[in-house]
N, C-alpha and C positions, 0 to 999 in steps of 0.2 A: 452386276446386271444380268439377268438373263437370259438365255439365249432366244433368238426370235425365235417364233414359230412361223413352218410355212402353211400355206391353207390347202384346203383338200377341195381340187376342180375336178368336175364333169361335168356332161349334161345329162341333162333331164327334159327327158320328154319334147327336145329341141330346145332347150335355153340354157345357158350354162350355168352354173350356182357354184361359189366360191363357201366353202364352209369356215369357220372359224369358231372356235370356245365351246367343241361339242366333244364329247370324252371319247377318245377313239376305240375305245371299245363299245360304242351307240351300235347295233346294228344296223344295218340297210334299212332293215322294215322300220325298227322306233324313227328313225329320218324321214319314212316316207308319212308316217301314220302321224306323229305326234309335231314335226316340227313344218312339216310341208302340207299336211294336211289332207294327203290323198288316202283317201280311209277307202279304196277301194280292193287294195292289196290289204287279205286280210291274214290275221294270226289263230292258225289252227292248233297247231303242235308246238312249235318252236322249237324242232329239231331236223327241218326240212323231210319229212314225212308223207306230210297230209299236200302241199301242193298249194295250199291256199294262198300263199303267200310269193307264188310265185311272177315276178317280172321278166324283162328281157332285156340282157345286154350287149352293147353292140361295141365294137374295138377293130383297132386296125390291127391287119393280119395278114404279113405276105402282099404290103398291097392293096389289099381290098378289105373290107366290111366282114366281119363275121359277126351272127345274131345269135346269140345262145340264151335260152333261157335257164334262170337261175331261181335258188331259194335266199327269199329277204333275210329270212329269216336267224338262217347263221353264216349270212357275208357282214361282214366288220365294216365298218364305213369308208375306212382308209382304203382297203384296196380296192375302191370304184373309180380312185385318182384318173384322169387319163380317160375315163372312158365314156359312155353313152349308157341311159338307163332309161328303158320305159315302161309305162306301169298304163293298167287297163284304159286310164281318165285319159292317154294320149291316142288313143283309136278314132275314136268320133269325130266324125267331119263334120260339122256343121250338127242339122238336122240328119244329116246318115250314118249310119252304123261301119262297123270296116267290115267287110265280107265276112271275116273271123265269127262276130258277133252275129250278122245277120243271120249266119248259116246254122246257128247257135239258136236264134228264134224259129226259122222253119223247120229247123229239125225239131222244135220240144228238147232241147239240149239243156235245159234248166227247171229245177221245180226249185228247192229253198232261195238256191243261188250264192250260198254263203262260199263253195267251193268254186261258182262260175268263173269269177276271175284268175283265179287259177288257170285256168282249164282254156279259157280266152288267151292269156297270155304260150300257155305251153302252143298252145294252136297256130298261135303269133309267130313263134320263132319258128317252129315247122314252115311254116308259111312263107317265112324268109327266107330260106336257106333250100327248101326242097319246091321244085317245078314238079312233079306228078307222082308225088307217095305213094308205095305202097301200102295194101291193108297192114303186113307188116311193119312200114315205119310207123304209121298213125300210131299204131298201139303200143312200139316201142316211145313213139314221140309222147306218150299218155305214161307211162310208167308211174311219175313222181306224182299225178294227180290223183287224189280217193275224192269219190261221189259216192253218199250215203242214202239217197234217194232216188235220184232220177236213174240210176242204171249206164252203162257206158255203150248200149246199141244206138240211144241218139247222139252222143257225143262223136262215137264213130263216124257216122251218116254226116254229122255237120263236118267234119274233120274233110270229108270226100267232096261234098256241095260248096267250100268255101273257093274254091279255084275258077266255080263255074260262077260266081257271082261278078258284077262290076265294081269296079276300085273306087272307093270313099277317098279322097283328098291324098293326103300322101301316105308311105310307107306299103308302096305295092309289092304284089309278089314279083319273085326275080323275073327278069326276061333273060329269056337265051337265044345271043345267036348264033350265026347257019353253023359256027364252029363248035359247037357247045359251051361255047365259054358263060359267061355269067355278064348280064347287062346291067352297070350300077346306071339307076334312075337317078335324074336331079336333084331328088330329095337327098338321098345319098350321097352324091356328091359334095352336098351345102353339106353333111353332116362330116362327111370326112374334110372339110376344110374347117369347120371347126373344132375335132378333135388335135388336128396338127397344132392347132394355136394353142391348146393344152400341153402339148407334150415337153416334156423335163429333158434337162442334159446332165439333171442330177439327181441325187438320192433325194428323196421327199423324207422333212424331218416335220412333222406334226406335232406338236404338243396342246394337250388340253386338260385339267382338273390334273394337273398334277401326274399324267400318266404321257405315256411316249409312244410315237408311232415311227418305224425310220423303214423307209425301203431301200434298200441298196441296188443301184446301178448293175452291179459283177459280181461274180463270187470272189471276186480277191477283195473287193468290199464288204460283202457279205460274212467272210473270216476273220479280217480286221475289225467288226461289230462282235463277233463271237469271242476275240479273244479280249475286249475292251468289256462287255457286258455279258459276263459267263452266264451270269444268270437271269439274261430276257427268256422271254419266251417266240420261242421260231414259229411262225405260221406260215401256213402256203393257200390251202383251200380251205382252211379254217371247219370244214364241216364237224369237225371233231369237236375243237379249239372252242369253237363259238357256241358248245353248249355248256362247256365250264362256264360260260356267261350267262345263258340264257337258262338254264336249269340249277348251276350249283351256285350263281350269284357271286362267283370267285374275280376278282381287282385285278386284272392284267395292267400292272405298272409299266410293264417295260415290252413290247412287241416289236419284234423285226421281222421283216414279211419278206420271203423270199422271191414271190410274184412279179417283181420286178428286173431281177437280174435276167441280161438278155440271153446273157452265155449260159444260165442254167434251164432254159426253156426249150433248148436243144433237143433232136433226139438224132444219133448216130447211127450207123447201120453200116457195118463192114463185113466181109469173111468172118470174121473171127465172134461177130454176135450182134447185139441192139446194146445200147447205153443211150437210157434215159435221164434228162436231166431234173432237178427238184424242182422245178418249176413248170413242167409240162402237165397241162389238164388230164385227167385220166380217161377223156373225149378219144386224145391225141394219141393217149399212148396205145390206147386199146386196140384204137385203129392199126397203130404200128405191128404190134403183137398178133392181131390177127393173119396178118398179112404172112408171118413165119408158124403160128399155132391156130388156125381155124377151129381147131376142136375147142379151144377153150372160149369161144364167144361165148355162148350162153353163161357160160358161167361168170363173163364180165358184162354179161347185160343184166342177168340177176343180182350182181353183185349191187350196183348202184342203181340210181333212175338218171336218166337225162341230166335233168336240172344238176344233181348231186356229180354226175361226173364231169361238169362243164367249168364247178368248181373244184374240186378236190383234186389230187395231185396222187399218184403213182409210187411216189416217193413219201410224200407225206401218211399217206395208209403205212408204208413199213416203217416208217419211224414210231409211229402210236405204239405199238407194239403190243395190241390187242388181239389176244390167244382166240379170239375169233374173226379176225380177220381174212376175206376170202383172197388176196392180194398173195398172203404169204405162204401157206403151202402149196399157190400154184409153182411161183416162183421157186421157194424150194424144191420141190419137184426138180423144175428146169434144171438146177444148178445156179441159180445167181449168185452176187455179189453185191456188195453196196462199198460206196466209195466215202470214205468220211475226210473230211478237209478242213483243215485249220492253218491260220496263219504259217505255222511252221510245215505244211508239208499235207500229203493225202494215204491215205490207208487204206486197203480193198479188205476187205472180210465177209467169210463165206458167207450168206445169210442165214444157213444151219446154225449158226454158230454166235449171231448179233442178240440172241433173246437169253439172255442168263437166266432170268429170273420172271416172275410176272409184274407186267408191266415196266420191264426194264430193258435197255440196250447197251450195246458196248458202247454206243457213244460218249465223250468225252465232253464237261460243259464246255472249253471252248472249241467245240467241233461242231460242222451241222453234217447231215446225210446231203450230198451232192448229188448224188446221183445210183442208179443200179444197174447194173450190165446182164444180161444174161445170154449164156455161150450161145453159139451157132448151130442149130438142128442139124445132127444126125440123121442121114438119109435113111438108117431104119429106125428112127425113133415112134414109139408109139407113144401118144399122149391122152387120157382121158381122166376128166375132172367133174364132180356128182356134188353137188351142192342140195342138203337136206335143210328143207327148212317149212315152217308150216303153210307160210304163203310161198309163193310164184315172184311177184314182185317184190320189192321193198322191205324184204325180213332179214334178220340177221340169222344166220343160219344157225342149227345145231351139229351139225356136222358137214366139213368140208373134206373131202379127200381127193387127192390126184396124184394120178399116178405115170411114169414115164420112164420106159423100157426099151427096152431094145434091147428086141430077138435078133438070136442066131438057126433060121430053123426053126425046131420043136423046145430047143433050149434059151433061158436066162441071160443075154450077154450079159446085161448091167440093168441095174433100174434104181428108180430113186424115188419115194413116196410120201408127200407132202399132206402134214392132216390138220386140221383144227376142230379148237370146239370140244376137244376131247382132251385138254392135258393145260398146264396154267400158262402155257406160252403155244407159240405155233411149233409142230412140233417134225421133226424125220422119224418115220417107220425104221428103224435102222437092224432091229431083229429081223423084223418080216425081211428087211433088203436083205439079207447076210442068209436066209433061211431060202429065198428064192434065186439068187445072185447063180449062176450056172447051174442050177435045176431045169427038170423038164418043166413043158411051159403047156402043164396037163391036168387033167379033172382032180387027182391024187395032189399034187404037190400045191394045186391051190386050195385044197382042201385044208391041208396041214398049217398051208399059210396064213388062210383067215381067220383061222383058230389061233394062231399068235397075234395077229395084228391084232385081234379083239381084245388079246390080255397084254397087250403091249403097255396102255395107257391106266391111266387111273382120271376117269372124267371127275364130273358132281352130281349130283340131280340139283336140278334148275326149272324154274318155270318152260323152258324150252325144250327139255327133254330130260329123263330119267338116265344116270349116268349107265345102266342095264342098256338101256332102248340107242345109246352114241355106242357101248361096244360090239353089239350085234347087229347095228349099220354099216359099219366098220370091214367087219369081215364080210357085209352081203355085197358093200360095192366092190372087192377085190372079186367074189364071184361075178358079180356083175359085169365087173371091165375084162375078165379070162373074158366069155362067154361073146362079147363084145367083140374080142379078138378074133376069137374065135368061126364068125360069120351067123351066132346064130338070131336066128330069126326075129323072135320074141322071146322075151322071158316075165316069166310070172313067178310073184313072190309067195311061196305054200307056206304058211303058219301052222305046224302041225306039231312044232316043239319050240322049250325054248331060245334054242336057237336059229330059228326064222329058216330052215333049209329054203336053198332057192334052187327051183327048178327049169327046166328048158322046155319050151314045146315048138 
């Protein structure tokens, strides 16, 4: 006989739906478009890109409600287990609009519209989570969404005027009181009483068409699935994972989701560094990281959009092991570590040192990546990270480089230089280190430097950049971050040869 399957709960839109006999590789969106019939969330890209597609998810957290907006697109059906989903058809009160939308008509926030819900839902979850944004968040809260006609001056303007509007039926904006804490409304409260009635005290096993969905509870669960199913496939934020599905049409037989272990959702903070666990949103961790590296925000806000970091995992970006990921040469940089764990035991390895090959890692089939550590800043550490790429938001970049030193003085104490995008895996500058490592820390010996770093690698030419145009990037951001250091004012970039001299003024 065979083994039961359990069913996959959440709610929706305030009503709870039990799933059963739908292939757990459906994404979110095919469940909401095709079998629930809300064709309001719609399918732009199908690689979480474009925005269209995007809802809001709500889960318990510490206690209280967190609203995040997500992409339909490539979240898996399974892991919504547990939690709260709403999608644009749940705003309207009646005959009234939710402020979101309304604010969205007086502004002229819509001409085709096919992106509007999008852009309604991202505004949603702003709306829930932030009492009086800035222009700033607005436009970080906007990242994931592209508008091809109407322009994002009125989307911003509706983004500002939706606070000042009155509240349509439920799902208001937070209230705060006198202590600044967060006021959960009624409505929330009914909702956080029905996610409790959802919640597992065990691993959720799923099966449908023949394929398998298992979350594990722990990671000491999660190890005994790795060493029993060497060759499932591990998901966490699936942002990757879910376009094998939705682009290469490839059969995931066998998934285990590590979303659900409590203990790996952690994030640690000692003397001694941060250790992130495989299951912490890259929301979460950023935030973390910022708190010890501020110089590297932008570089994690351009890394992903909103929606994209609310699912995707910190850990799971270093497991992919794609030579263009912006995750890995910061972190190398740093110094990290990843921690790999298997039934039998755990193993820390450098992360210079996890990429053998392209698209490959030291891991072990039955081992998963548990977590990554990275040491405790150095009080003279200098950190600075250049992310080249054609757009602003939402591109994958053509060259990643960061760098992190620490001076003694005029002199090289240490440094260590994290690059992508230029080589078949993430890669260490390890020449340039050894050639500037106790050097002066001066116009001459960064001169010499960037002239290695540039023949350090062997890029490609790609649609994204001419492998010429990634090594004389190369060498202009190590001028760039001396000059940086250096105090100076402004710099401009003088094309006077082929190698891009840059100047100071």
């Amino acid at each position: 006989m065979p083994a039961m399957s359990d069913e996959v709960r959440f709610v929706l839109n305030g009503e709870r739906v039990d799933v059963t006999g739908v292939s757990p590789q459906t994404t979110l969106l095919e469940f909401l478009r095709d079998h629930r019939r809300l064709t309001g969330t719609k399918e732009g890209c199908a690689e979480g890109d474009c925005g269209a597609c995007t809802v809001v998810l709500a889960e318990r957290r510490d206690g209280a409600l967190a609203w995040q907006p997500i992409n339909a697109c490539i979240r898996l059906l399974p892991s919504i287990d547990g939690k709260a989903i709403f999608t644009v058809e749940s705003l309207k009160a009646g005959d009234r609009l939710h402020p979101v939308q309304q604010a969205l008509v007086e502004c002229h926030g819509s001409q085709c519209g096919f992106c509007t819900p999008g852009f309604v839902m991202s505004l949603f979850g702003l709306y829930k989570s932030a009492h009086a944004p800035s222009r700033a968040a607005i436009e970080n809260a906007l990242s994931g969404n592209l508008c091809r006609c109407t322009g994002y001056r009125p989307i911003v303007d509706a983004a500002e005027r939706m606070y000042a509007l009155p509240s349509a039926g439920g799902w208001r904006a937070p209230g705060v009181a006198a202590d600044g804490t967060r006021v959960v409304s009624r409505d929330e409260a009914q909702l956080v009483a029905l996610l409790d009635l959802l919640a597992r005290d065990r691993a959720l096993d799923y099966r449908a068409d023949g394929q398998r969905w298992t979350a594990p509870r722990s990671g000491q669960e999660l190890a005994a699935l790795c060493a029993a199913r060497p060759r499932a496939t591990i998901v966490a934020g699936m942002t990757d994972v879910a376009l094998w599905v939705t682009k290469q049409h490839r059969v995931l037989d066998d998934i285990i989701y590590v979303g659900d272990a409590d203990d790996l959702r952690c994030i640690r903070e000692t003397s001694e560094g941060i250790e992130i666990g495989a299951a912490v949103p890259l929301t979460d961790a950023v935030a973390a990281l910022d708190r010890t590296w501020p110089e590297l925000d932008e570089a994690w806000r351009r890394f992903a959009s909103v929606p994209i970091r609310n699912s995707a995992t910190l850990v799971g970006n270093l497991a992919n092991g794609s030579p263009i990921g912006d995750s890995m040469p910061a972190l190398i940089a740093l110094g990290a570590t990843v921690l790999l764990r298997a039934a039998t035991g755990v193993r820390e390895v450098p992360l210079d040192a996890f990429y053998p090959g392209f698209r490959q890692t030291a891991r072990k089939p039955t081992e998963f990546l548990a977590a990554v550590r990275i040491p405790a800043r150095s009080p003279a550490l200098v950190v600075r990270a250049y992310k080249i790429s054609k757009r602003i938001d939402q591109d994958i970049s053509a060259v990643f480089a960061c760098f992190a030193l620490r001076l003694a003085g005029d002199r090289v104490d240490d440094v260590r230089i994290g690059c992508g995008g230029v080589a078949a895996t993430p890669a260490r500058a390890r020449r340039t280190e050894a050639l500037l490592h106790g050097a002066r820390w001066d116009a001459d010996t960064v001169e010499r430097a960037a002239t290695v770093l540039g023949e350090e690698f062997t890029p490609i030419d790609d649609l994204r950049a001419s492998a010429v145009y990634r090594r004389t990037v190369l060498g202009n951001l190590l001028r760039r971050c001396f000059h940086e250091t250096r105090g100076a004012q402004s710099i401009v970039t003088r094309i006077d040869s082929p190698q891009l001299a840059v100047s100071v003024s």
